[in-house]
VOGU-3710 file (C-alpha; in Angstrom, 3 decimals, decimal comma):
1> xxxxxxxxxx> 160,031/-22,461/178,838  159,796/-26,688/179,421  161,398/-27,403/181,853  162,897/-31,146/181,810  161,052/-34,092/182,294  161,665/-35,264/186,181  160,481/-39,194/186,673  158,729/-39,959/189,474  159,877/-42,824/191,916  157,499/-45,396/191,492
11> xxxxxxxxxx> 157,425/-47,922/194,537  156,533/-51,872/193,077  153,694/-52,327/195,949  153,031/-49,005/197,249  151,453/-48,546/200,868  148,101/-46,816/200,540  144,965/-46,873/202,025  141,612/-48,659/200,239  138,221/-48,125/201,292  135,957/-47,337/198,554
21> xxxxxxxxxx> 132,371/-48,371/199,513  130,166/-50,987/198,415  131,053/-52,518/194,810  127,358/-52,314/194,061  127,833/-47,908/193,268  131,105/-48,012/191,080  129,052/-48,610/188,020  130,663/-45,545/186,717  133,375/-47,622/185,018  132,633/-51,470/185,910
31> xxxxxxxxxx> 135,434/-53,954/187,195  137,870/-50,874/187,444  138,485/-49,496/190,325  141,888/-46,701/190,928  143,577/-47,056/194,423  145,623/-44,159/194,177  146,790/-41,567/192,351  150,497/-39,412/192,127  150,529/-36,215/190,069  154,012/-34,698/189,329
41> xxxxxxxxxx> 153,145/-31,684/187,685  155,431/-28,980/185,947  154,125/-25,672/186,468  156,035/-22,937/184,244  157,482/-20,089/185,644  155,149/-17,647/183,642  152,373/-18,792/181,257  149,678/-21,633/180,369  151,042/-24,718/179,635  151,240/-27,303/181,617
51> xxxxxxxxxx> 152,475/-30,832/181,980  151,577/-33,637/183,917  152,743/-37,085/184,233  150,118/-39,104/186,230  150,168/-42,265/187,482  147,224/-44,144/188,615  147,462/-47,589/190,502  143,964/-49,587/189,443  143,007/-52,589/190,808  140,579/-54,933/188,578
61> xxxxxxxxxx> 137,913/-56,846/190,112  137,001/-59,134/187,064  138,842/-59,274/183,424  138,724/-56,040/181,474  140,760/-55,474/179,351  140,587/-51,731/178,760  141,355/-48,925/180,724  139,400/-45,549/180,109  140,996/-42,571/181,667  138,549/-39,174/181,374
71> xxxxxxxxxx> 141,101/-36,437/179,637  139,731/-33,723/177,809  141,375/-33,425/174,287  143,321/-30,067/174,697  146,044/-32,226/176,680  148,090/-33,908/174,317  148,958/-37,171/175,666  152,805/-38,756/175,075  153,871/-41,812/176,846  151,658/-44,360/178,148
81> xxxxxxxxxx> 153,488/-47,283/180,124  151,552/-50,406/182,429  153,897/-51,802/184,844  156,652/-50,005/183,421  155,833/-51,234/179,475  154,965/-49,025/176,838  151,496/-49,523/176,266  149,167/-49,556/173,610  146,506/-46,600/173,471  143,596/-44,718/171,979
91> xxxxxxxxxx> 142,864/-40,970/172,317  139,764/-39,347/171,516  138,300/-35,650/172,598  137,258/-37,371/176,388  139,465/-39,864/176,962  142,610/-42,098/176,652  141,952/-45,835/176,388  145,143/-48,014/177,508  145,005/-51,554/177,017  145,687/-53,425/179,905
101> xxxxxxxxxx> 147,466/-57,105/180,505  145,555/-60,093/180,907  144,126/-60,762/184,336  144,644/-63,499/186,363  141,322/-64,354/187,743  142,570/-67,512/190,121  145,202/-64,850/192,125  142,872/-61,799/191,857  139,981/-63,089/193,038  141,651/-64,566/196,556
111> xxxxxxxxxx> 144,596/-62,220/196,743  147,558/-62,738/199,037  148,973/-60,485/200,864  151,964/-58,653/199,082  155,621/-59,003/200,107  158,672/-56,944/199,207  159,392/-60,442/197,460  156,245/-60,918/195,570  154,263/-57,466/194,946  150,568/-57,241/194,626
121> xxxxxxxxxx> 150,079/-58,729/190,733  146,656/-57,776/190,716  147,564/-53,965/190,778  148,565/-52,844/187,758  150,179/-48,932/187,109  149,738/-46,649/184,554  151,773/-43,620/183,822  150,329/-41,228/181,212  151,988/-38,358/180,317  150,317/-35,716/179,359
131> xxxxxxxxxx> 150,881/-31,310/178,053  148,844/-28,430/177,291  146,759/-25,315/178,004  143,698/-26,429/180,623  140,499/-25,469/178,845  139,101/-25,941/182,507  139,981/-27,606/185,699  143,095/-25,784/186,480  142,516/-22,235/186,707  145,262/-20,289/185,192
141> xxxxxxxxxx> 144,884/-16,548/185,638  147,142/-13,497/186,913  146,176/-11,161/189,563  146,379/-7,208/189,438  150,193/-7,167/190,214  151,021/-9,548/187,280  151,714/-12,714/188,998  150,674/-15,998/187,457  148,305/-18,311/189,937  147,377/-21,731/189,708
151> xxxxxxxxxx> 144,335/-23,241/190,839  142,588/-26,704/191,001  138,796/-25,966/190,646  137,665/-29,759/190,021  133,937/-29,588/190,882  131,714/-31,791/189,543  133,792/-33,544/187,302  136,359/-30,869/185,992  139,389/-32,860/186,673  139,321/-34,553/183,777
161> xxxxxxxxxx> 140,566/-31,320/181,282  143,605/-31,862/182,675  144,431/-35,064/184,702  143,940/-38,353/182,944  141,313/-40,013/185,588  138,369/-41,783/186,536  136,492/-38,737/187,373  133,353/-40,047/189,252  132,730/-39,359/193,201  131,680/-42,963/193,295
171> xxxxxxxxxx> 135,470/-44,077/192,782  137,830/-42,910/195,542  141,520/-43,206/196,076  143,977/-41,559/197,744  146,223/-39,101/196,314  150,179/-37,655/196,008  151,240/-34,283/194,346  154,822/-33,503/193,354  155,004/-29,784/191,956  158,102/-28,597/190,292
181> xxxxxxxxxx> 157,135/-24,603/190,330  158,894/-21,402/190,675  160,316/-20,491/193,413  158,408/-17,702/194,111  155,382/-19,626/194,552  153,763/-21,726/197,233  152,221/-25,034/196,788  149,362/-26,218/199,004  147,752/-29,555/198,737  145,914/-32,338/200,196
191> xxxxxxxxxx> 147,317/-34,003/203,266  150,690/-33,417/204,046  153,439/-32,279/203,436  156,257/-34,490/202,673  158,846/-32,764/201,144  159,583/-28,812/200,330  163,292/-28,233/197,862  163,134/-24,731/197,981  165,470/-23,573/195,636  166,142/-26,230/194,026
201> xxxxxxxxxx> 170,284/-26,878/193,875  170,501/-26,753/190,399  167,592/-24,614/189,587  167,929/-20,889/191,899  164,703/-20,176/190,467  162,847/-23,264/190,677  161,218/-25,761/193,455  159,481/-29,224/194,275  157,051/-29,157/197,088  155,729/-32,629/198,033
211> xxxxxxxxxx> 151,813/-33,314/199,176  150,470/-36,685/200,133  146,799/-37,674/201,343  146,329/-41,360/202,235  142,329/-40,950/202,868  140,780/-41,714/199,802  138,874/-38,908/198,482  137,032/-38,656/194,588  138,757/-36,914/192,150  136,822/-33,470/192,598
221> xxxxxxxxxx> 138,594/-32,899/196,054  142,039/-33,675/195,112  143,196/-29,905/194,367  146,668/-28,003/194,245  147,077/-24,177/194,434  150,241/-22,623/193,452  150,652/-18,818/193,955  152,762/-16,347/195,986  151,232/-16,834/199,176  151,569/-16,033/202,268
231> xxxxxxxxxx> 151,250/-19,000/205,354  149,610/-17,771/208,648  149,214/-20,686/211,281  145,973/-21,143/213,813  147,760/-23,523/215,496  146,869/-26,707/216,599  143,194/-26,920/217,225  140,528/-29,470/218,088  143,303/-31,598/219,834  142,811/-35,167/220,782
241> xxxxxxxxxx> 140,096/-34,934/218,002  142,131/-35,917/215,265  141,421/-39,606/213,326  145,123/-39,972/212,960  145,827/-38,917/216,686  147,060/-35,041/218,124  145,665/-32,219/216,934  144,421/-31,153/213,595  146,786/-28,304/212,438  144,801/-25,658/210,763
251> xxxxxxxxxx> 146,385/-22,805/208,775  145,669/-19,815/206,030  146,910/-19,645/203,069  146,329/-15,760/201,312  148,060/-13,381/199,456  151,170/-11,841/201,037  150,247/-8,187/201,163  147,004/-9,111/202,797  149,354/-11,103/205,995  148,855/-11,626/208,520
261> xxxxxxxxxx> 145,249/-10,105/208,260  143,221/-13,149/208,003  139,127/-12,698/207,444  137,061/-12,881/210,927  135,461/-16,266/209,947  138,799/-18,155/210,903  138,374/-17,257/213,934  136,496/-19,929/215,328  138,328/-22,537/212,874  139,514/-24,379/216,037
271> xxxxxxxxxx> 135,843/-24,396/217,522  134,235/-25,389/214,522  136,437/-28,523/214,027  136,381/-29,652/217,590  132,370/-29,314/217,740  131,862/-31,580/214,709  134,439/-33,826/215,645  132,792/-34,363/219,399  129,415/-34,122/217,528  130,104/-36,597/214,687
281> xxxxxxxxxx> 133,353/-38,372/215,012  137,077/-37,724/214,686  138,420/-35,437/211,523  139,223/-37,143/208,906  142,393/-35,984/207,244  146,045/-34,754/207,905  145,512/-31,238/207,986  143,140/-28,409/207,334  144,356/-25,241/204,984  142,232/-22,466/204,226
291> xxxxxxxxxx> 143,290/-21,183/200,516  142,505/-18,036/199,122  142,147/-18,924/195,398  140,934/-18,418/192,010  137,737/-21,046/192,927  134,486/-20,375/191,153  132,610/-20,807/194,034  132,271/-18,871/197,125  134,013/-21,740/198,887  135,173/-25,258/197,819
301> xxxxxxxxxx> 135,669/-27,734/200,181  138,317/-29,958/198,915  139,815/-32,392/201,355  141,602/-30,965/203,876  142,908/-27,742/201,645  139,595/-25,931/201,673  139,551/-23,056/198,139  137,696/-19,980/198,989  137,035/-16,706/196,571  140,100/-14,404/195,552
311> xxxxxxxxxx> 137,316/-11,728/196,557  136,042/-12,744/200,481  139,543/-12,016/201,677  140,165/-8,741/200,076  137,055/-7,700/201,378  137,269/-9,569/204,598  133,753/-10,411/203,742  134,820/-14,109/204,117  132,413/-15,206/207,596  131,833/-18,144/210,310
321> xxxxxxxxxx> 129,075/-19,146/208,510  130,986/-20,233/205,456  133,842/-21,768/207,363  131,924/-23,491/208,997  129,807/-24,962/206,090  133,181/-25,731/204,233  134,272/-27,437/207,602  131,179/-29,394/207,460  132,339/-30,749/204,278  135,254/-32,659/205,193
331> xxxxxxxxxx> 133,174/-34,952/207,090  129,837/-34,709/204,850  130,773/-34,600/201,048  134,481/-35,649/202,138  135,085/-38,677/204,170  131,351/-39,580/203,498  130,946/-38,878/199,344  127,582/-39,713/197,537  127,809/-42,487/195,419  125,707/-40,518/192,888
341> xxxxxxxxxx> 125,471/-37,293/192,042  121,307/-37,430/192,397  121,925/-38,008/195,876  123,981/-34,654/196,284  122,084/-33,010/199,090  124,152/-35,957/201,397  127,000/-33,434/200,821  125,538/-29,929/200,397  122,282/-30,421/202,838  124,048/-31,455/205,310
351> xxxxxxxxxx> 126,576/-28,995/205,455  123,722/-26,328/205,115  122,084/-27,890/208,039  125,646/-28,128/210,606  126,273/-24,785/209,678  122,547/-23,841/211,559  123,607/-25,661/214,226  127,027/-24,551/214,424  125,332/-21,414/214,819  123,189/-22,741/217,582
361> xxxxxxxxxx> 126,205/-23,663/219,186  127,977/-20,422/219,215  125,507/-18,026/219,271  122,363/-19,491/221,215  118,740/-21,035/219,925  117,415/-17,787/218,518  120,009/-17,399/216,261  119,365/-20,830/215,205  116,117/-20,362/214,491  116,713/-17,494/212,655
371> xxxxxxxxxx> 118,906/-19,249/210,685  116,494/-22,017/209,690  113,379/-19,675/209,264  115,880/-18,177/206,080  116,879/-21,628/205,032  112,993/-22,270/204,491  112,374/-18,804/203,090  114,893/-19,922/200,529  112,575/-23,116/200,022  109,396/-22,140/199,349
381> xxxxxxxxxx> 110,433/-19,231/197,009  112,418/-21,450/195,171  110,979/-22,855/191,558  113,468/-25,980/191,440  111,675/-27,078/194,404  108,073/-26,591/193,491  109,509/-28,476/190,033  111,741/-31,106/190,931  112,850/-33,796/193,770  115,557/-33,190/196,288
391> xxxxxxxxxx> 116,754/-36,771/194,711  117,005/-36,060/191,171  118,233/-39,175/189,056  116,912/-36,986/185,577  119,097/-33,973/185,547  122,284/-33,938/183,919  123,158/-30,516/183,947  125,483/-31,540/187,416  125,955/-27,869/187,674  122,475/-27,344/187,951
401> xxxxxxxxxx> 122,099/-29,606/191,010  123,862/-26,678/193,459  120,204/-25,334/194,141  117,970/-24,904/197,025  116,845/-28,652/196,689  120,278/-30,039/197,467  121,143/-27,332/200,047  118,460/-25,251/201,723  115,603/-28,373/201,367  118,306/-30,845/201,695
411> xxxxxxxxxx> 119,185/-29,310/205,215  115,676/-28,861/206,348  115,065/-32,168/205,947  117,989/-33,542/208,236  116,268/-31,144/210,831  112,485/-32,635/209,894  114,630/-36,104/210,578  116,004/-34,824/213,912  112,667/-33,862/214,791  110,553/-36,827/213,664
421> xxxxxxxxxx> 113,106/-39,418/215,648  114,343/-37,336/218,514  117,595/-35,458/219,155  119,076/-38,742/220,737  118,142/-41,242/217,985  119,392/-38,098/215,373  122,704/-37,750/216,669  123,251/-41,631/217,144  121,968/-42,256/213,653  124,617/-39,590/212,360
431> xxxxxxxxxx> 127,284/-41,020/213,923  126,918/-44,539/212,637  126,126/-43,443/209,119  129,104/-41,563/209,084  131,371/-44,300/210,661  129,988/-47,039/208,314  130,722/-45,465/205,509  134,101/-42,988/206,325  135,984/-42,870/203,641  133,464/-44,492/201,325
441> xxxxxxxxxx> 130,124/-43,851/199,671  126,872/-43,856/200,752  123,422/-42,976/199,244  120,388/-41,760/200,769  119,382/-45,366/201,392  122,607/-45,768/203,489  121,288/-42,596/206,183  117,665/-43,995/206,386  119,055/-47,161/207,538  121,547/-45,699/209,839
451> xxxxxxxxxx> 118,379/-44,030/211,295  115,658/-46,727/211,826  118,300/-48,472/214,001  117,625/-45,783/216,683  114,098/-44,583/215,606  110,835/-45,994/216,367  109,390/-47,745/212,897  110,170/-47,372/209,171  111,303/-44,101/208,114  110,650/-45,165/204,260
461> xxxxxxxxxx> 107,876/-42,925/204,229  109,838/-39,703/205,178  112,195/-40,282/203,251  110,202/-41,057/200,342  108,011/-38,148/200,464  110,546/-35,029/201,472  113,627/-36,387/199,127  111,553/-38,163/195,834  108,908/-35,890/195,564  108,824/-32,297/194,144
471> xxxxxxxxxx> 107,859/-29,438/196,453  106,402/-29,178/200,260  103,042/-29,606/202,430  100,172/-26,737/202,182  97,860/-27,068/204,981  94,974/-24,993/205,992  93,618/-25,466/209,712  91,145/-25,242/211,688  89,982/-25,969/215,284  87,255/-25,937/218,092
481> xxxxxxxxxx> 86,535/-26,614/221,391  83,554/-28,888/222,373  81,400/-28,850/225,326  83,383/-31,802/227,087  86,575/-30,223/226,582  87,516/-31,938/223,810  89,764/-29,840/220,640  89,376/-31,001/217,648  91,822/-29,828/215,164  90,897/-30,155/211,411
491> xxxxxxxxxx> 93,825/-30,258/208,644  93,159/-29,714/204,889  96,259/-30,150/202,527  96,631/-28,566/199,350  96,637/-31,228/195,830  99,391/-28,836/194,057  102,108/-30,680/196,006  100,090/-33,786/197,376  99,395/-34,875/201,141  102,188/-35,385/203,204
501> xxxxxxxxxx> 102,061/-37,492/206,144  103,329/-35,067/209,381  104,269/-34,964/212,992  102,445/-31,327/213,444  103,401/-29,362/216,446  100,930/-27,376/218,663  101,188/-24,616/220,944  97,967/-24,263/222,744  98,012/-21,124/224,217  95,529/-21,520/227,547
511> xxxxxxxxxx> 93,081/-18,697/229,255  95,663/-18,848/232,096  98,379/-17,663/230,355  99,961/-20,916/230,824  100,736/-22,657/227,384  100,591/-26,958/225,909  102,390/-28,317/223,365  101,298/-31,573/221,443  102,600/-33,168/218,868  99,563/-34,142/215,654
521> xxxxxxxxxx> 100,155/-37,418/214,006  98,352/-36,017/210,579  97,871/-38,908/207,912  98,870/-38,078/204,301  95,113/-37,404/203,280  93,788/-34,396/201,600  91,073/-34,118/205,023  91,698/-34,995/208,079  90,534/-35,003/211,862  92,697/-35,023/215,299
531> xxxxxxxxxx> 92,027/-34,417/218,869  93,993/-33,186/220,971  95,427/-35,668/223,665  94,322/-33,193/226,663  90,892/-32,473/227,822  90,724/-28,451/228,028  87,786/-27,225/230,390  88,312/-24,278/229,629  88,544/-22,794/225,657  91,993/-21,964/224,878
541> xxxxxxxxxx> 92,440/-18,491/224,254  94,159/-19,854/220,379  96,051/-22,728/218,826  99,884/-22,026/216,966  100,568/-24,521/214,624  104,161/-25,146/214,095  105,580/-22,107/216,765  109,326/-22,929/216,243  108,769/-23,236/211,977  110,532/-26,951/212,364
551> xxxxxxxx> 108,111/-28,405/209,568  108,661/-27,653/205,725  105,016/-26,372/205,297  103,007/-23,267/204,406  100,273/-23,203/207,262  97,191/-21,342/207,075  94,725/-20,727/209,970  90,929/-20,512/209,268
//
């Protein structure tokens, strides 16, 4: 079955948001930049094929004169209009090219502001039309009980075999979806909902449900899910914590035989949001929905409709540490997207690393500490790190960049960070990285800067040496304690990874009983000297180097 072709309402100057980040990062596809997308998509009521007519609002920041929209070749483009004209385009196996009218450099380059009477002229429209079978992108499968699901799995840059887009994090826009669906189904999406025809008059046994975000978000977070589902609402959570004012409405989305069981992990949902909204600013989006799905991963984080496995909730396997690390992602990954995809651990190590301390908030220091003593047990077994950078411009396989680099080392760094500036310069340093570039992109530049406003000196050289260079520090030590009371510690580091320039915790434990702590200042040299700051008339009954495992390093004691 096709069903008929339902146009979508386009407005002449639609209201949207557009916050997109420094010009310098969208490189990706120069002097183009989309504003917003809307998505009316026809979903059959059993079956493969799909179509979508898409239409992307792109704004032009100097005179091009082509448009090139990523689409995979197994979606067989129709009708391509700009501004409501047929247009002229070019198809090939990765992308349609649409030629665009000529741009008027004297109004674009000092627009006005738009009127009902004269509409923004320097945004131009394009509808593309567009049918097939997704060879990836939208999941298409049925479940044991023969019911078809649909599911938006976009990451990295999978939204391209089926959406006609510029499908690169470092272009952001906000997004609409209009699903004409069975009946039968649900349809969950980003933002919110704006309009639910359930049946439709003059189709019993077919529906349009209505989603609208107006936080721009890239292209690999803009997501649907249709499938017989079953709604069960947390409630309203984290409230007076919400960017756009109340409280941020959280619910589940699973299958209906499994209501209104939910997995345990949503039960701190509410705590988790209203923790990282006091700890790093208000949430970001309209909503949050937690989607059982057809995702590839474990869990995908997409803006404010988060996709977790088919699997985690028919086990109710599906934890607090995950939901929280998704969570994590709608202010790290989400509001705040990488400009780059080399600079990925802004996204995954950071959600690796507020998922530790989420845990440190709900369950106490030790279980913090456990937490990060298996995050760098994860490190140091780990060949990508011994063989590449954290920050790593040369791969690209972007699959291959989910590894311990970008998440486990990529989190233990943000703690090295919290460390080396102090817990009050960390959290300050978050916060304005995060608010300078909310609903932007930022780069791993952008957080060392946000830093050294609240830290003492440069931070180039930590952030140099933990993100740019392959592997971590190898130190063997040794002390003793002189006549005059004086401990001298002595520091050799390893050449198979380099030196590494360190703030080196000590515990000294004392013949008392009583125990010191000091902090060594050890210079990035393969040898090196330091005494202690206190005199110690007595010899210490034995030195600990590094008691709470806070540094990245493999210590041995002579």
């Amino acid at each position: 079955m096709r069903p008929s072709r339902i146009l979508l309402a386009i407005a002449a100057t639609p209201a949207f948001a557009a916050s997109q980040g420094p010009a310098a990062v969208r490189d990706y596809h120069p002097g183009i930049n989309a504003e917003h997308y809307a998505f009316h998509v026809v979903i059959p009521d059993t079956g493969r094929r799909v179509s979508v007519t898409t239409v992307a609002y792109i704004r032009r920041s100097r005179a091009v004169d082509t448009l090139r929209l990523d689409l995979h070749g197994a979606m067989r483009v129709g009708r391509v209009t700009v501004n409501a004209r047929e247009a002229t385009f070019a198809r090939d196996s990765t992308s349609v090219r649409i030629a665009l009218p000529r741009w008027n450099r004297a109004e674009c380059e000092n627009p006005r502001p738009s009127t009902v009477d004269r509409p923004d002229r320097c945004l131009d429209w394009v509808s593309v039309d567009a049918a097939g079978v997704p060879a990836n992108g939208l999941i298409i499968s049925q479940d044991a009980r023969g019911r078809w699901l649909y599911f938006a799995d976009h990451w990295p840059n999978r939204a391209r075999f089926w959406l006609p887009v510029i499908d690169h994090p470092s272009d952001k826009a906000t997004v609409e979806w209009r699903v004409h669906a069975p009946a039968t189904s649900r349809v969950i999406a980003n933002g919110r909902l704006r309009e639910d025809r359930n049946p439709l008059p003059n189709e019993p046994g077919r529906a349009i449900t209505a989603w609208r975000s107006d936080m721009p978000i890239p292209t690999y977070l803009m997501v649907i899910g249709v499938a017989p589902m079953a709604r069960i609402d947390l409630g309203a959570t984290a409230c007076g914590f919400a960017e756009l004012g109340g409280c941020v409405d959280q619910d589940v989305y699973e299958a209906p035989e499994l209501a209104p069981r939910t997995p345990p992990g949503f039960a701190a949902a509410g705590r988790i949001v209203e923790w990282l909204s006091r700890t790093v600013g208000p949430f970001p989006y309209e909503k949050l929905s937690h989607v059982q799905s057809s995702t590839r991963f474990g869990g995908m984080e997409n803006a404010s409709a988060i996709f977790y496995s088919d699997a985690a909730f028919r086990n109710m396997t599906l934890g607090e540490g995950l939901v929280a690390h998704e969570t994590a992602h709608q202010w790290f990954g989400n509001a705040v997207t990488a400009a780059r995809w080399a600079d990925l651990w802004l996204s995954e190590g950071f959600a690796t690393y507020f998922a530790a301390l989420w845990e440190r908030e709900a369950r106490g220091d030790s279980a913090f500490r456990a937490a990060m003593a298996g995050i760098k047990q994860r490190i140091v077994n780990a060949p990508v790190v011994r063989d590449r950078p954290v920050v790593d411009s040369t791969q690209t396989d972007l699959m291959a960049l989910l590894n311990a680099n970008s998440y486990q080392k990529g989190g233990f760094v943000l703690h090295m960070l919290r460390r080396q500036v102090g817990d009050s310069a960390f959290a300050r340093g978050i916060r304005a990285y995060y608010t300078a570039h909310k609903h932007g992109n930022a780069t791993s530049a952008d957080l060392q800067r946000a830093t050294e406003r609240f830290a003492t000196g440069s931070l180039g050289w930590f952030f140099a040496q933990w993100l740019t260079r392959p592997g971590f520090a190898e130190l063997s030590v040794a002390w003793d304690h002189a006549a005059d009371g004086a401990v001298t510690v002595r520091v050799s580091q390893s050449s198979r990874f380099g030196a590494y320039r360190l703030s080196l915790p000590v515990a000294v434990d004392q013949a008392d009983g009583s125990v010191a702590r000091h902090v060594l200042d050890i210079p990035a040299n393969a040898q090196a000297s330091v005494v202690l700051p206190a005199r110690y008339s007595v010899r210490p009954r034995t030195l600990r180097f590094d008691p709470d495992g806070d540094l990245l390093a493999i210590i041995t004691q002579r």
